[in-house]
C-alpha positions as CSV (number, residue, x, y, z in Angstrom):
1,X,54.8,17.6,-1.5
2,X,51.3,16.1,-0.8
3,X,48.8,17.3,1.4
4,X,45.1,16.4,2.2
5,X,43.6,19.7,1.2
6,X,41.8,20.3,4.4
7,X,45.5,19.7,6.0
8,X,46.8,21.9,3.8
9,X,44.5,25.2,4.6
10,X,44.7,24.0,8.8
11,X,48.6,24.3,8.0
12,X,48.7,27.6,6.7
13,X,45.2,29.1,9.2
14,X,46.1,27.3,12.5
15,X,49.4,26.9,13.7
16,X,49.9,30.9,13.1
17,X,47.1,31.7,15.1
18,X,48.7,29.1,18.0
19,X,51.7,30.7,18.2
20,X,50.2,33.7,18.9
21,X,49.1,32.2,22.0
22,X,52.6,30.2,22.6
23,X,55.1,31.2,20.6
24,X,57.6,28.7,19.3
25,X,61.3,27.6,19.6
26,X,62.1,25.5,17.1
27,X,65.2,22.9,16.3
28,X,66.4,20.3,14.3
29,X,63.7,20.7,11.8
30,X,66.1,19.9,9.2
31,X,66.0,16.2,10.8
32,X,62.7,15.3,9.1
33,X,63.5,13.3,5.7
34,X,62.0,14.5,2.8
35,X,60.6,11.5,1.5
36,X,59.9,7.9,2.8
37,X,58.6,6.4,5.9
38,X,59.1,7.9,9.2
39,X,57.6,7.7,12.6
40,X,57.3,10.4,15.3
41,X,57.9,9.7,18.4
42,X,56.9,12.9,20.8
43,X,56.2,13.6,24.4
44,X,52.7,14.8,25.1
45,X,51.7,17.9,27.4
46,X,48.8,19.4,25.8
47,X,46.0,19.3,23.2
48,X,48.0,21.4,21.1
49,X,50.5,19.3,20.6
50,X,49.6,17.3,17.0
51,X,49.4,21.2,16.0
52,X,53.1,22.4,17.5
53,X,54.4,19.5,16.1
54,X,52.7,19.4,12.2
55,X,53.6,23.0,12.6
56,X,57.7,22.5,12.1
57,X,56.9,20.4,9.0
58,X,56.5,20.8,5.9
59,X,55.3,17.1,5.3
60,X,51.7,15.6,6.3
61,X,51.7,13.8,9.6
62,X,48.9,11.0,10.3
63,X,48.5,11.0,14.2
64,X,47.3,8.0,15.9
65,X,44.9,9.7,18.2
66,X,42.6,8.5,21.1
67,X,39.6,6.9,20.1
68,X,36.8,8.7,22.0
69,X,37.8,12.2,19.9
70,X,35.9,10.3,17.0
71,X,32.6,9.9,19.1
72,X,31.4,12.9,17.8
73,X,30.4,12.1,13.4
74,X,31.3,15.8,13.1
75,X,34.7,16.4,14.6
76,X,35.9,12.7,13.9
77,X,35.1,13.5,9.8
78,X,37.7,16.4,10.6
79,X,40.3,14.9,11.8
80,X,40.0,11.8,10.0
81,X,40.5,14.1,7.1
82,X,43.4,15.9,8.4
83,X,45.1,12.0,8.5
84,X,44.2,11.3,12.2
85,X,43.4,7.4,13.0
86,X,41.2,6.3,16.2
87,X,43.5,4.0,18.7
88,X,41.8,2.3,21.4
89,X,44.3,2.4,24.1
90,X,45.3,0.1,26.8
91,X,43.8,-2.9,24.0
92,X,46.5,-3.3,22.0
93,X,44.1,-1.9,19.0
94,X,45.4,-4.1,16.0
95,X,43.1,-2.1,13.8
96,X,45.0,1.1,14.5
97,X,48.6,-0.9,14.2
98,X,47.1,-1.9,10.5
99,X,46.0,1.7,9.5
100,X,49.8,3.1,10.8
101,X,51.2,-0.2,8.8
102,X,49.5,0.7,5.6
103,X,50.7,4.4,5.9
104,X,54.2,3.7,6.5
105,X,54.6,0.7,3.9
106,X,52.7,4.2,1.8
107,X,55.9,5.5,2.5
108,X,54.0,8.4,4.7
109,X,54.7,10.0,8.4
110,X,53.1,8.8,11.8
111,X,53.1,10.8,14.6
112,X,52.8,8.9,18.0
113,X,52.9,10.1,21.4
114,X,54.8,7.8,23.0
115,X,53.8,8.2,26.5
116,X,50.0,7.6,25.4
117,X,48.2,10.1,27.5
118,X,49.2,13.6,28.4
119,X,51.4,14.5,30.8
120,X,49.4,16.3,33.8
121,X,52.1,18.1,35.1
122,X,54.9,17.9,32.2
123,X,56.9,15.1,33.4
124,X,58.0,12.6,31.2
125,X,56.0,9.5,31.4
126,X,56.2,5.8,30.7
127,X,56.9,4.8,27.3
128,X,54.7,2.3,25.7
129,X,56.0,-0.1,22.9
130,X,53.5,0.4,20.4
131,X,55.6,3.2,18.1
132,X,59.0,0.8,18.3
133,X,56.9,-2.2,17.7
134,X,55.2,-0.3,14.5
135,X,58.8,1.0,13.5
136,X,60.6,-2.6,13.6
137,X,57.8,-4.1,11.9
138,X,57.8,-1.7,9.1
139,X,61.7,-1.3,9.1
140,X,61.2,2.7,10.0
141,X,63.4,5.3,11.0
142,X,62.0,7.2,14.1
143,X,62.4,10.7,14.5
144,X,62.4,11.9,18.3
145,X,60.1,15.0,19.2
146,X,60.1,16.8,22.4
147,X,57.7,19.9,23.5
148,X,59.2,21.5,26.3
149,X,57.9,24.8,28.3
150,X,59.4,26.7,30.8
151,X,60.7,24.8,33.7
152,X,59.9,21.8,32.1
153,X,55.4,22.4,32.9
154,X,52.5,22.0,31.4
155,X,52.3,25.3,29.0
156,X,50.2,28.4,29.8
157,X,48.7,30.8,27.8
158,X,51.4,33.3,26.1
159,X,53.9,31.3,27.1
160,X,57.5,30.2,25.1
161,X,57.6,27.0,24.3
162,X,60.4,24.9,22.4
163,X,59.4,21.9,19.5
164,X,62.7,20.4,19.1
165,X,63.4,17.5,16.7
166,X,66.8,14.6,17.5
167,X,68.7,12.2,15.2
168,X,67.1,9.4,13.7
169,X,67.1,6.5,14.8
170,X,67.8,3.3,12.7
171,X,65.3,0.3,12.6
172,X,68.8,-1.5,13.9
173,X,69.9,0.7,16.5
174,X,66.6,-0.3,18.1
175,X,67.9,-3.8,19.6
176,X,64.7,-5.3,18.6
177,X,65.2,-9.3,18.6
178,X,62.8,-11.9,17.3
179,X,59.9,-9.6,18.6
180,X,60.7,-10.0,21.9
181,X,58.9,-8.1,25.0
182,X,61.8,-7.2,27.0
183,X,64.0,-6.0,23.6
184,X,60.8,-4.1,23.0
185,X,60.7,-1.7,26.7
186,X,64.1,-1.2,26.0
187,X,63.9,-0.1,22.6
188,X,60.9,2.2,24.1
189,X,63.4,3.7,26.9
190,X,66.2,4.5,24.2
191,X,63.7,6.8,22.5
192,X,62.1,8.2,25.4
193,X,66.0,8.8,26.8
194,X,66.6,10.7,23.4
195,X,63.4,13.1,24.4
196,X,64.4,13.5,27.6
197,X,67.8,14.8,26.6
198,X,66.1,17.3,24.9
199,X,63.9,18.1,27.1
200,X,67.0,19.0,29.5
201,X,68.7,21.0,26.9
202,X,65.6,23.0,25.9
203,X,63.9,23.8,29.8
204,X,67.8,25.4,29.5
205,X,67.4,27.2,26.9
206,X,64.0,28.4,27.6
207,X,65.3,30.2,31.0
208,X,67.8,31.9,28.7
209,X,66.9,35.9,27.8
210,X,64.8,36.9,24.8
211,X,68.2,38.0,22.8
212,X,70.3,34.8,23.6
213,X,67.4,32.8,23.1
């Protein structure tokens, strides 16, 4: 399996030392294909995140991240070569649809946060329609993510947290029609119902004691 080799030493160096600081509860791993295009669609709570979530893979994931973490030549060259991709958000940023496009049709993984922005307090947000648009388009599977801590908030420091993976769901299952807006929000909501069922289950299983758990 193919990894950029800077993404393969962050793999093995960084998420250990991460989960020191939060450990991890992990399910449906298994639901990742092992080949071919997929996109991730995950909530978003904290920096961490593209980390917790690479960290339950064995397969490279090329985030779509936020534009202004490539201001800086240094950091940008860093996370351009761990697969990351500047989106400009709120501009429907055509250049960053074309980079994911090219990756997928590469038969590689995407990881989007669906929401867009993190979550300040943990709550699910809105979804936006740029991962089911990408997905449609490309005629590619989606594989719901949800990060979860306890009671549902933003994760502290040493806390338990759970990374949990859902079915896949089908180009078809999507509803998508002729490109249409409104099929669009409501292919959007159908994933973002998929993380929040998750979400449910795993604030649940959080509260549960260290030896059920």
């Amino acid at each position: 399996m193919k990894h950029a080799p800077l993404y393969r030493f962050g793999k093995a160096v960084v998420p250990p030392l991460f989960r020191i600081g939060n450990p991890i509860l992990v399910s449906g791993a298994e639901k990742m294909p092992p080949e071919g295009r997929v996109v991730i669609c995950c909530n978003h709570v904290t920096m961490k995140d593209p980390i917790f979530v690479s960290s339950v893979h064995k397969r490279q994931i090329n985030y779509m991240a936020k534009a202004e973490l490539f201001e800086n030549k240094f950091f940008g060259g860093v996370i351009r070569s761990l697969g990351a991709f500047p989106v400009h958000r709120g501009q429907g940023d055509q250049d960053a649809m074309a980079s994911a496009r090219k990756l997928l049709e590469e038969e590689r993984v995407v990881g989007i946060f669906i929401e867009g922005t993190r979550s300040r307090t943990g709550q699910l947000l809105k979804p936006k329609t740029g991962a089911v648009m990408l997905a449609h388009q490309t005629h590619s599977p989606i594989l719901p993510m949800c990060i979860t801590a306890p009671e549902g908030k933003v994760p502290s420091a040493f806390q338990k947290i759970a990374v949990s993976c859902g079915d896949l769901i089908l180009p078809e299952e999507l509803g998508i029609e002729d490109g249409n807006i409104a099929s669009y929000r409501n292919a959007a909501r159908l994933v973002m119902s998929r993380i929040a069922e998750m979400r449910e289950r795993d604030i649940l299983a959080l509260k549960k004691p260290e030896k059920e758990s």
